[in-house]
N, C-alpha and C positions, 0 to 999 in steps of 0.2 A: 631506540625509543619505541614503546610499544604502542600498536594501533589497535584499535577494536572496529568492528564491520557496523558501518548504522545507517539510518534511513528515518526521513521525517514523513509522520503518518497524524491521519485523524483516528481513534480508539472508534470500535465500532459497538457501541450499546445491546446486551445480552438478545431483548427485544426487538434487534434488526438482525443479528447474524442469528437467531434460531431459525427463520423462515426463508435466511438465505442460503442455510446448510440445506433447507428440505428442498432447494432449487437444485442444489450441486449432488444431492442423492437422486435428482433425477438424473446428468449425464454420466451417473456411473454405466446404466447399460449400452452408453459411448465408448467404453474404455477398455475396447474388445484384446486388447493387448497386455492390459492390467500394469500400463508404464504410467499411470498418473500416481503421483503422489499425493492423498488426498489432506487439506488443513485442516485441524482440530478447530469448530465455530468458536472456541474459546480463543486463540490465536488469531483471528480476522481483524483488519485493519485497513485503512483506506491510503496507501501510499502515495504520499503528496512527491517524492523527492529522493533517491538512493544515492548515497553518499560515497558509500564505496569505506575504503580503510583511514582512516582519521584519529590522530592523537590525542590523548584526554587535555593538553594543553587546545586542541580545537574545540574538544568537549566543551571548556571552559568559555570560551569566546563563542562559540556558537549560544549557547546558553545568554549570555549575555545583548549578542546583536537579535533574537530570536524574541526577547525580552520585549528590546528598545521598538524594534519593526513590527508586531503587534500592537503593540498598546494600545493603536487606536483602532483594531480591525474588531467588528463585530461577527457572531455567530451567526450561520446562517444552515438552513438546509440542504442536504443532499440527494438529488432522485439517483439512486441505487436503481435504473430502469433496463438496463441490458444485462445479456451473459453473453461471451464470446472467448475465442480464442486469440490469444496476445503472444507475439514472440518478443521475449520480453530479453534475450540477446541471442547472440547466435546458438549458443548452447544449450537454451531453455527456455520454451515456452509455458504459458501458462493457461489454466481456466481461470476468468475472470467473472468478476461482478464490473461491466462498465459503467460513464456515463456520459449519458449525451452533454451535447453542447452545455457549458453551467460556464460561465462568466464567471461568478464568484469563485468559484474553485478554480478555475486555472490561473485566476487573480492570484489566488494564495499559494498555488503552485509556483506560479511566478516569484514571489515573495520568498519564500524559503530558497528556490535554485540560486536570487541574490544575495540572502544570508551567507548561504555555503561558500558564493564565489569572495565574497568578503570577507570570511575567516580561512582563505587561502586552498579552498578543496578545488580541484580541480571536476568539475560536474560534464558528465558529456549526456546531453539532452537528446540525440538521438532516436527518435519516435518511440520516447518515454509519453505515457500516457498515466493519469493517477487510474486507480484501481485497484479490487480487494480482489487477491488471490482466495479461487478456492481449491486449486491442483496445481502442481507444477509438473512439467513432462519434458524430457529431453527433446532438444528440436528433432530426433529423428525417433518419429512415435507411431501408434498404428490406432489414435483416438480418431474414432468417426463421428467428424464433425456432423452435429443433426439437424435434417432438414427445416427444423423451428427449434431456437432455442425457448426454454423458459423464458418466462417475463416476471421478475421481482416484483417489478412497481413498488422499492423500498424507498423509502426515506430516512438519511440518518441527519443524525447534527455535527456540524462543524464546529463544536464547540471548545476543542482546548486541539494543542498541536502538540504533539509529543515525539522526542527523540527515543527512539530505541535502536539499542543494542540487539545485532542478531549473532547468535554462535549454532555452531551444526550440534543437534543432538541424536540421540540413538534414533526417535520416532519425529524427525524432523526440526526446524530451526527452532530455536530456545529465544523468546524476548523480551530483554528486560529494559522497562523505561528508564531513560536517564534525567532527563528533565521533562515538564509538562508547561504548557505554557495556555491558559485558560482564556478566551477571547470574551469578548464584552455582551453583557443578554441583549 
């Protein structure tokens, strides 16, 4: 049975990842080793939940339980207010856009991790945190960390939840949405 690699994300609005690309063109001269990988601002995305490999019959039923557990969840905003560094598994850390404390969002975090365990995914939570990548780096890297990061101070909208598809491409991962699921104004 064939799987495909996904992960449930919020879509990040042209007019918040412009200014969050000009954060992460700041720690280029961090990346004294030149092992970051850096993501195209058209690719940005606020990662609620990685799935890991999942069958288009889960595709189907997540779709469905994703539908039902929404309906009545409203949109809300996001302060986009840190940048740091996140080992995001043993083999790979990342630069991030984090964010502080937000209720609402790790409510929806929550929400989706019980989607996934419901349509039979096995989810290991693991000091998963949501977050927009904007580098990825092998955990064994020679990025120096800077004595102040940037401060975004962004705000995005939590306004639809979208399943995407990741696959490796020549200049980094390829993502295509599979379903969207639009929360209430």
């Amino acid at each position: 049975m064939k799987k495909i690699r996904t992960f449930f994300a919020l879509p990040i609005p042209e007019r918040v990842a412009r200014p969050l690309s000009d954060c992460a063109d700041t720690l280029c001269e961090y990346d004294r080793g030149l092992d970051a990988h850096w993501v195209d601002s058209s690719n940005y995305h606020l990662t609620l939940c990685f799935l890991g490999n999942v069958s288009l019959d889960q595709v189907t039923e997540l779709e469905q339980l994703t539908r039902e557990a929404l309906a009545d969840q409203s949109s809300f905003m996001v302060p986009l207010d840190q940048l740091g560094y996140y080992k995001a598994n043993p083999r790979l850390g990342v630069l991030a856009a984090l964010i502080s404390d937000h209720e609402q969002l790790y409510a929806l975090h929550d929400r989706m991790v019980n989607i996934a365990k419901k349509a039979g995914i096995r989810y290991d939570e693991r000091d998963f945190m949501p977050h927009v990548t904007l580098a990825r780096l092998p955990a064994k890297n020679r990025f120096e960390v800077p004595d102040s990061w940037p401060q975004p101070n962004l705000l995005t909208p939590a306004d639809s939840v979208v399943l995407f598809q990741s696959r490796p491409g020549e200049r980094g991962s390829i993502y295509t949405p599979l379903f969207e699921v639009h929360l209430s104004a």
